[in-house]
C-alpha positions in Angstrom: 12.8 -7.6 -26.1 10.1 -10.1 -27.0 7.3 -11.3 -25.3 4.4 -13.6 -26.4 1.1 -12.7 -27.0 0.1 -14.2 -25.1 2.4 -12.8 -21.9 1.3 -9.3 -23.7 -2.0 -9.4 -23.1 -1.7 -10.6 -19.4 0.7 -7.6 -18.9 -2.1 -5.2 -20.2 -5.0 -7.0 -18.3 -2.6 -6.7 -14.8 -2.4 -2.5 -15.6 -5.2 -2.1 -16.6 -6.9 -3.6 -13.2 -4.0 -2.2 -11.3 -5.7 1.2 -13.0 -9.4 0.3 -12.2 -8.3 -0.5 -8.5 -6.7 2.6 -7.7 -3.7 0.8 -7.2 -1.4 2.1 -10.1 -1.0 5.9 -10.7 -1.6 6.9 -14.7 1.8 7.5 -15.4 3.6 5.0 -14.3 1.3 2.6 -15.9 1.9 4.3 -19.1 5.5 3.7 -18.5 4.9 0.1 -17.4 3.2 -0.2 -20.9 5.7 1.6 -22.8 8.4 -0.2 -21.5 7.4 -3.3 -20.7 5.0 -4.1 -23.7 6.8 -2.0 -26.7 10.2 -1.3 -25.3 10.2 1.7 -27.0 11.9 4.9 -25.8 9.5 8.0 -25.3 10.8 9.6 -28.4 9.7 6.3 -30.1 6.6 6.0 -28.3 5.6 9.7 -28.1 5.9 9.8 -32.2 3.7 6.3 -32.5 0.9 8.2 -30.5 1.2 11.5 -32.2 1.8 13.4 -29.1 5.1 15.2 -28.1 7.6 13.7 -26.2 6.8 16.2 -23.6 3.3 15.6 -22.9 4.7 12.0 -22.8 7.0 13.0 -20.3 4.3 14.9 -18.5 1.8 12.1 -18.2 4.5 9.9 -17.1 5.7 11.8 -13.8 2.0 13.0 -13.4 2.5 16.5 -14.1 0.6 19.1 -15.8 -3.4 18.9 -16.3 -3.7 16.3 -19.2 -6.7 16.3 -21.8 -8.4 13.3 -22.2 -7.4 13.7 -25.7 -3.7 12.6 -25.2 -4.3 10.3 -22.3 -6.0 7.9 -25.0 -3.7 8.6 -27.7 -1.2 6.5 -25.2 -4.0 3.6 -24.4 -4.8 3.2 -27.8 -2.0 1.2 -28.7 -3.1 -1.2 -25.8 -6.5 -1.4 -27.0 -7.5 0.6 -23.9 -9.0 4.2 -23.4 -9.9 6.0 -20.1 -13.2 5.5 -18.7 -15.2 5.7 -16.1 -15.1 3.4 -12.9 -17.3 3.2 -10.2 -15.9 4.0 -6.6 -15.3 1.4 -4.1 -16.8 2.3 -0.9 -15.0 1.1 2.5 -18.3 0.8 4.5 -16.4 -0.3 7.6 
């Protein structure tokens, strides 16, 4: 699987709001971006980010109490990290 770089970077950009709107869990937008942007499996992937394939596993169902630490070893490869973002407020 190929996609431009174009493609790539709009796939990031659409996580990575999805992310910042609350609208996309953590794992499965590290799936989305493992998948969808490397195609790699998670014993690929989990290697490329120096993490075990069981953290991987972890942050990808949302399990467990992940460090920040191994939540940006998987957004580095996207040129992302985890941040902070300011609450939307529904003043209605």
């Amino acid at each position: 699987m190929t996609i431009s770089i174009d493609a790539r970077a709009l796939l990031i950009e659409s996580i990575q709001e999805g992310l910042a709107q609350g609208t996309l869990e953590i794992g499965e937008a590290v799936r989305r971006l493992r998948v969808e942007v490397t195609g790699l499996h998670q014993t690929q992937f989990a290697k490329m980010c120096k993490i075990s394939v069981r953290t991987l596993v972890h942050i990808e169902h949302g399990e467990g109490n992940q460090t920040l630490k191994s939540l940006n070893s998987v957004f580095k490869p996207f040129g992302l990290k985890m941040g902070v973002v300011r609450i939307r407020r529904d003043f209605s």
